[in-house]
Structure formats: structure tokens, C-alpha cells
SERO-4910 file (N, C-alpha, C, O; in steps of 0.05 Angstrom, whole numbers):
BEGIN
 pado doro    nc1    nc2    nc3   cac1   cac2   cac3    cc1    cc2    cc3    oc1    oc2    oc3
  Unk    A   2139   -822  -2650   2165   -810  -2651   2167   -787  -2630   2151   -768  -2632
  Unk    A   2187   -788  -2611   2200   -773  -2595   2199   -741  -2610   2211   -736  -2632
  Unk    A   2183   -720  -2594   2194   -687  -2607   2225   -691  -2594   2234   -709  -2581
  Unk    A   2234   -668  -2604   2262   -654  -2598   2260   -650  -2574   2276   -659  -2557
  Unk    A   2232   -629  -2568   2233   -616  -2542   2238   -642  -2517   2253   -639  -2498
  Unk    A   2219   -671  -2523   2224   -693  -2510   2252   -703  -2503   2261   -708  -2481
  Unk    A   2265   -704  -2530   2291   -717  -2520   2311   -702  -2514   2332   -713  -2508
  Unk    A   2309   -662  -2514   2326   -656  -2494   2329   -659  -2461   2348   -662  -2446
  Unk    A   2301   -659  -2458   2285   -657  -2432   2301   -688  -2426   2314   -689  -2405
  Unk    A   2301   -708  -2438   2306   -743  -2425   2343   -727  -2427   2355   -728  -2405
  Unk    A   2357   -716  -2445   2386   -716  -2446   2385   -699  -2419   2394   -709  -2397
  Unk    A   2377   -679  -2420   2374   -664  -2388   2375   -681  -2367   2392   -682  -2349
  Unk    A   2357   -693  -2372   2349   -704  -2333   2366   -728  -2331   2364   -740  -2309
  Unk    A   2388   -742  -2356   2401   -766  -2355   2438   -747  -2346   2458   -756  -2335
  Unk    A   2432   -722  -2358   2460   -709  -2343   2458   -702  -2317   2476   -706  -2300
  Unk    A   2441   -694  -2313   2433   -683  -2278   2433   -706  -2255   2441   -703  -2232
  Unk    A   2425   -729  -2266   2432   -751  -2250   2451   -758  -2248   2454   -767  -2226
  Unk    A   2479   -760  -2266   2503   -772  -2270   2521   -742  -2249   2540   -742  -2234
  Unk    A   2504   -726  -2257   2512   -699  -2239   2519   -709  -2206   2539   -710  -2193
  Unk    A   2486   -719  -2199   2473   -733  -2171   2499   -747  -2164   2512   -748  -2144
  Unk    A   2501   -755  -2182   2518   -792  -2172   2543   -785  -2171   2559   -798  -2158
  Unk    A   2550   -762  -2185   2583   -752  -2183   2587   -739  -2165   2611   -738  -2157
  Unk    A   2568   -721  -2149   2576   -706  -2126   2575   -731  -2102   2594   -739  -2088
  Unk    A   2550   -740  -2102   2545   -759  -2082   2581   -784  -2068   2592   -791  -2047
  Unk    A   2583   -787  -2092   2612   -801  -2091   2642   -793  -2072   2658   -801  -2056
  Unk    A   2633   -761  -2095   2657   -749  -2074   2658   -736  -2049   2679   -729  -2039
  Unk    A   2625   -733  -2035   2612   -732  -2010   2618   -745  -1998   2626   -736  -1976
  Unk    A   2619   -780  -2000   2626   -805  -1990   2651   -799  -1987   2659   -797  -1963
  Unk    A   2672   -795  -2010   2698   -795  -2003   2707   -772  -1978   2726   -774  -1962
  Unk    A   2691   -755  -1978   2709   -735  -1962   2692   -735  -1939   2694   -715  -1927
  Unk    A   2671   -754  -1927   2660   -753  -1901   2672   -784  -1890   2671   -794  -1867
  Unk    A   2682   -795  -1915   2706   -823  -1894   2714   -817  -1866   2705   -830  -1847
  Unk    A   2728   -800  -1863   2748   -795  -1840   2732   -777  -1814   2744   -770  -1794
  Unk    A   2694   -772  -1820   2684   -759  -1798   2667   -768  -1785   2652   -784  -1796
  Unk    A   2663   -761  -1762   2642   -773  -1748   2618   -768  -1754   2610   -745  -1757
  Unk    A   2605   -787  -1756   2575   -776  -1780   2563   -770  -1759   2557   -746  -1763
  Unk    A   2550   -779  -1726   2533   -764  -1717   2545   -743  -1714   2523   -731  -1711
  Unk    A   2561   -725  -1712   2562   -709  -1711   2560   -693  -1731   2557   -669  -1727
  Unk    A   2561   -702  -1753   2559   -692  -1789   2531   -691  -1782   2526   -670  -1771
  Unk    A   2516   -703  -1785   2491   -709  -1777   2471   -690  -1766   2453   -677  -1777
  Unk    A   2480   -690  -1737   2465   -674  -1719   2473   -640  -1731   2456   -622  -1730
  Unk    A   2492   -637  -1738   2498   -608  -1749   2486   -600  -1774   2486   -576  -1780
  Unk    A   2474   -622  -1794   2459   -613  -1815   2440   -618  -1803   2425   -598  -1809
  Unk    A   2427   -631  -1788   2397   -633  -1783   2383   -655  -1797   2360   -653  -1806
  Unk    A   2399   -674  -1797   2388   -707  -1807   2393   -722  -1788   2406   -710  -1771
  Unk    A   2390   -742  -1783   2387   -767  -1771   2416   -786  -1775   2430   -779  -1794
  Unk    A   2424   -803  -1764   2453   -811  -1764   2448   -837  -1775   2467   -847  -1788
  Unk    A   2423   -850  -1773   2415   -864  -1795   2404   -860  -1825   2394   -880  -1835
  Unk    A   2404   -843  -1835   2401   -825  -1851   2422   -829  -1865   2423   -842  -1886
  Unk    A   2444   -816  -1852   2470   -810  -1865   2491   -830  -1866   2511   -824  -1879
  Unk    A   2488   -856  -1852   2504   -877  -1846   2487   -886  -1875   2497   -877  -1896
  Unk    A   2467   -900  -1878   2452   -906  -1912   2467   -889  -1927   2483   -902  -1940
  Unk    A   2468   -862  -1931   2470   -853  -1954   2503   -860  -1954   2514   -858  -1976
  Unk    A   2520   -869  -1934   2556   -877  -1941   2553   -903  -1944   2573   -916  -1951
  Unk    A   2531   -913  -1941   2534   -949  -1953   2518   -953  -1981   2515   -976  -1991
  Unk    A   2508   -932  -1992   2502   -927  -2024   2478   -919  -2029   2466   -923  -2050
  Unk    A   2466   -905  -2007   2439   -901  -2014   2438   -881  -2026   2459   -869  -2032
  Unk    A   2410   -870  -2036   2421   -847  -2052   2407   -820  -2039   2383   -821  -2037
  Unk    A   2417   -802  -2031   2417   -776  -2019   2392   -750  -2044   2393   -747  -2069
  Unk    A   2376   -739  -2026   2365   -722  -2047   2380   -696  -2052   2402   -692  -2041
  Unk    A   2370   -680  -2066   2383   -663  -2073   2395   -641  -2053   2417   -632  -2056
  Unk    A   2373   -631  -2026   2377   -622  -2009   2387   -628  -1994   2388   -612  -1975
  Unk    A   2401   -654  -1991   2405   -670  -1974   2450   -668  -1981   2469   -667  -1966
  Unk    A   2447   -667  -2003   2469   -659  -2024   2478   -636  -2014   2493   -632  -1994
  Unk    A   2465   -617  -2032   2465   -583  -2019   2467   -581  -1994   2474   -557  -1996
  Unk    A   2467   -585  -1964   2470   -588  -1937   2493   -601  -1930   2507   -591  -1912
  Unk    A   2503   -627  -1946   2526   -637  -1928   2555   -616  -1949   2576   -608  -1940
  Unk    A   2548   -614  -1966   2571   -602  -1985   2569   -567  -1973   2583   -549  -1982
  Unk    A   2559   -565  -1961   2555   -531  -1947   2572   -542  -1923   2594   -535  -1916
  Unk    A   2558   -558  -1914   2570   -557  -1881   2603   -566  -1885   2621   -559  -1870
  Unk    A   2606   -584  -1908   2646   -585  -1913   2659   -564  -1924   2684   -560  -1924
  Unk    A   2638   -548  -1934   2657   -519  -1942   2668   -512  -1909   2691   -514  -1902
  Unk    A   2645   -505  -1894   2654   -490  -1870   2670   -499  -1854   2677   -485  -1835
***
């Protein structure tokens, strides 16, 4: 039998992903209209890199944190 402490920890890390997948989404939506090497070369990834992560790959977290900074500015 699962402790408590276990199945907050699995409810945790099953929100944090749905988290992942909800920013990731609307990353895709709002880098539609840009030129990724240039998205690219200005975070400091690779243009294959970032062409995968708009055809569904999945982006890490820093990778997250970097493109969502660079569309604030």
C-alpha cells in the first residue's frame, strides 16, 4: 500500500507535467508566426532543436524558461 507521502509526491509530479504540456502548447502557439533560427540563435539552441520541439517534441524545462523569457522581451 502506497504512504500518503507517496501519492502526494505521484499527484505532484502528474500536475507539473500537465503544467509542462500546457505551457509547451502555448509556446508553439505564439512562436507560429517567428522565425525560429532566429528564435533559436537568440536563446542559444540549435534551429533543429527548436523546429522538433514545434513538431511535438517535448522541450525541457529550461528550455521552457528561455523561450517564454525571450517572448516576454
Amino acid at each position: 500500500m502506497q504512504s500518503l507521502f507517496s501519492i502526494r509526491e505521484n499527484i505532484m509530479e502528474v500536475a507539473e507535467q500537465k503544467n509542462s504540456e500546457e505551457r509547451t502548447i502555448t509556446l508553439r502557439k505564439r512562436l507560429e508566426d517567428r522565425r525560429l533560427r532566429i528564435v533559436a540563435s537568440r536563446i542559444g539552441m540549435t534551429y533543429a532543436a527548436l523546429s522538433r520541439i514545434m513538431r511535438g517534441g517535448k522541450p525541457s524545462q529550461r528550455t521552457i524558461e528561455r523561450l517564454e523569457k525571450y517572448l516576454e522581451s
